[in-house]
C-alpha positions in Angstrom: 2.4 -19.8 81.6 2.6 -22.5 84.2 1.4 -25.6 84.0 1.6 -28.9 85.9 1.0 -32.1 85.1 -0.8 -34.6 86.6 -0.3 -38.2 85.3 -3.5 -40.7 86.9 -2.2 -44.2 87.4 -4.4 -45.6 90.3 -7.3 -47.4 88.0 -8.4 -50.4 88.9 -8.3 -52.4 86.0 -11.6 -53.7 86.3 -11.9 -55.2 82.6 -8.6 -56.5 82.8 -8.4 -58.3 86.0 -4.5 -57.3 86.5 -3.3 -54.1 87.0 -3.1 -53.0 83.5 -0.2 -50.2 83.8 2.5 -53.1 84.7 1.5 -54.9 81.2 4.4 -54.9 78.5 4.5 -53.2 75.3 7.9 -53.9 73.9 10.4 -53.5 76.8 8.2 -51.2 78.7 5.4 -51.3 80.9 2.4 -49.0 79.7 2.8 -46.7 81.5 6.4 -45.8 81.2 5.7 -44.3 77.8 3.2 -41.8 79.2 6.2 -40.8 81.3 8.4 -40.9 78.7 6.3 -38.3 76.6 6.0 -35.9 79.5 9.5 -36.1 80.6 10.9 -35.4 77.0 8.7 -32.3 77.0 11.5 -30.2 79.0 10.3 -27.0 80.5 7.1 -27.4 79.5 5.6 -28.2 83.1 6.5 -26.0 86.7 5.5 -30.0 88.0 4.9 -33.4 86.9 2.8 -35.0 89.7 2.0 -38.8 89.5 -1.3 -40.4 91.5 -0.7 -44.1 91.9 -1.4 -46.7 94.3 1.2 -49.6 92.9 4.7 -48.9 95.0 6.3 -49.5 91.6 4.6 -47.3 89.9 5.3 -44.7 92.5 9.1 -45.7 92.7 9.4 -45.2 88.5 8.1 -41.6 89.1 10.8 -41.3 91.7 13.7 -42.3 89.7 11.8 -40.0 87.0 11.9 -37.1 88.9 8.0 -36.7 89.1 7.1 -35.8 92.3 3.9 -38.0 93.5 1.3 -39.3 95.6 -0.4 -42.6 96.7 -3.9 -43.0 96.0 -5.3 -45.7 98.9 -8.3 -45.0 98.1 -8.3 -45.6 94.1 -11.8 -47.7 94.8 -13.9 -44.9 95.6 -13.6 -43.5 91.8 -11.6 -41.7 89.6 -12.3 -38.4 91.6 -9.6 -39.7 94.6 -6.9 -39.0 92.1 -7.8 -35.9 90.9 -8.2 -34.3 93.9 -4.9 -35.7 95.0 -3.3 -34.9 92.1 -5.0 -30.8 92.3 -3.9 -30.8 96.4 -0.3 -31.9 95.5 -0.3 -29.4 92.5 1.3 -25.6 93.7 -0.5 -22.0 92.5 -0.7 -22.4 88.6 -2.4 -21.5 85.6 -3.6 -24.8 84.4 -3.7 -28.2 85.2 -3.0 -31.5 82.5 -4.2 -34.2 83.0 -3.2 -37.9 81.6 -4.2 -40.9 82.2 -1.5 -43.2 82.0 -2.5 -46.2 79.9 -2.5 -43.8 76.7 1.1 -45.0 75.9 0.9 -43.5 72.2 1.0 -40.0 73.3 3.8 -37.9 71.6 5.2 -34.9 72.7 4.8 -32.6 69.8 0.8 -33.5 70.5 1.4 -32.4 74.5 2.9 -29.0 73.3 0.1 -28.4 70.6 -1.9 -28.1 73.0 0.2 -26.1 76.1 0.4 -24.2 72.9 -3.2 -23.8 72.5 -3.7 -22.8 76.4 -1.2 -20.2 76.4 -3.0 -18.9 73.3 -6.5 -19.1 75.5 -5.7 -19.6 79.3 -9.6 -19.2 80.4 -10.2 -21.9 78.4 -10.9 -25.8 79.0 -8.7 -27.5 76.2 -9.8 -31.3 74.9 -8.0 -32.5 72.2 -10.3 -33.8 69.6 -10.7 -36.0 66.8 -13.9 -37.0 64.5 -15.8 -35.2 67.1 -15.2 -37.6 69.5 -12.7 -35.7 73.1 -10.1 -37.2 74.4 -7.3 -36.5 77.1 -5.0 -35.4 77.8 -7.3 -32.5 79.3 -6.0 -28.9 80.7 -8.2 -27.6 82.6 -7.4 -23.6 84.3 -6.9 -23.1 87.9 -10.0 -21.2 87.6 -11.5 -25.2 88.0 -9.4 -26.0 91.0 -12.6 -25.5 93.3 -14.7 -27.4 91.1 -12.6 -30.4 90.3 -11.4 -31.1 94.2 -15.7 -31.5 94.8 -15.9 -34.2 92.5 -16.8 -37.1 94.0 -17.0 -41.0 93.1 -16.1 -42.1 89.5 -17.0 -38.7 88.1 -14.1 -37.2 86.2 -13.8 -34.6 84.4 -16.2 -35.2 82.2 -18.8 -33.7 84.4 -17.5 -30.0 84.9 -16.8 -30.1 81.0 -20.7 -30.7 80.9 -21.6 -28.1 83.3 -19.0 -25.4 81.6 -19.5 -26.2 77.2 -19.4 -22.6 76.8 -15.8 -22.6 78.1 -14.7 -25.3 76.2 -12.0 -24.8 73.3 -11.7 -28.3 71.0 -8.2 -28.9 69.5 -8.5 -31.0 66.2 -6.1 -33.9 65.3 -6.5 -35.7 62.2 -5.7 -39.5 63.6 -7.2 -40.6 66.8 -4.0 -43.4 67.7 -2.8 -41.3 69.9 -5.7 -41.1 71.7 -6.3 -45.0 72.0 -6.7 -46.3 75.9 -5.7 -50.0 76.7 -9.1 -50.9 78.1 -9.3 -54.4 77.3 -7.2 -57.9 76.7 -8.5 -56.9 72.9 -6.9 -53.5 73.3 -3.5 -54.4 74.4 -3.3 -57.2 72.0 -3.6 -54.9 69.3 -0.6 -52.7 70.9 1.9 -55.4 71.3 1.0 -56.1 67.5 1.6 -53.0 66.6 4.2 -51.8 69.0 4.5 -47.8 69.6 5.7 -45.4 67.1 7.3 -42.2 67.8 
């Protein structure tokens, strides 16, 4: 089963007013732990693909080993990086994608659910909790049409609408994994608590 990854890190920041990603948590920057999570899970991808539009950001995934692409057109949505990340992506079964200020993600959680794919490759898998989806997403090639016509801010979100039938929901009991830095509130909250692995 292959699989590549695509790691979004071209968001604007809006409610931040600085770009987010280059924050600290610790002695890393937010998004280094994203890469961190994907990097430890060895052999899981064919390719690790990174859509950014900060020249450090893009130089990280370099040094990495993440092959990647800059997004100069981040302010036309969220759908500019996913079609990047798609176009960039080779002939697979699946695509997953992260966003990258989710910097609680662990890898046992990214192979659960690789693991779940393989076990249902037609499927779209969303890892869920309370009811409530969250990324990261894998979505099968079968989508690749679909998801480079998106347009504007829609994501995702809007072919999982259109397809609920081919949905599969993969429960976790906590949702701190899950948790996006959105907000000054947010990221205060990290720092206090760090990141556990």
């Amino acid at each position: 089963m292959n699989v590549d990854a695509i790691i979004m890190a071209a968001g604007l920041s809006k409610r931040m007013n600085q770009n987010k990603l280059k924050m600290k948590i610790g002695d890393k920057h937010i998004y280094e732990y994203i890469f961190e999570a994907v990097k430890n899970c060895t052999g899981c991808f064919k390719d690790v693909i990174v859509v950014a539009k900060d020249n450090d950001v893009l130089r990280k995934a370099s040094e990495t080993g993440f092959n990647y692409v800059k997004n100069e057109e981040s302010f036309l949505g969220q759908s500019v990086s996913i079609r990047l990340g798609v176009q960039k992506a080779g002939l697979v079964d699946g695509f997953m994608f992260f966003v990258a200020d989710q910097p609680y993600i662990k890898e046992k959680t990214i192979k659960k659910l690789l693991k779940a794919f393989e076990e249902n490759p037609d499927k779209i898998i969303i890892p869920c909790c309370n009811q409530t989806n969250g990324n990261p997403v894998i979505f099968p090639y079968v989508f690749r049409e679909q998801l480079m016509n998106l347009s504007g801010d829609a994501g995702g979100k809007s072919i999982i609408k259109k397809n609920s039938d081919g949905l599969l929901n993969v429960d976790f009991k906590s949702d701190y994994e899950f948790t996006d830095i959105d907000t000054m509130e947010d990221y205060d909250r990290a720092v206090k608590k760090k990141v556990k692995y």
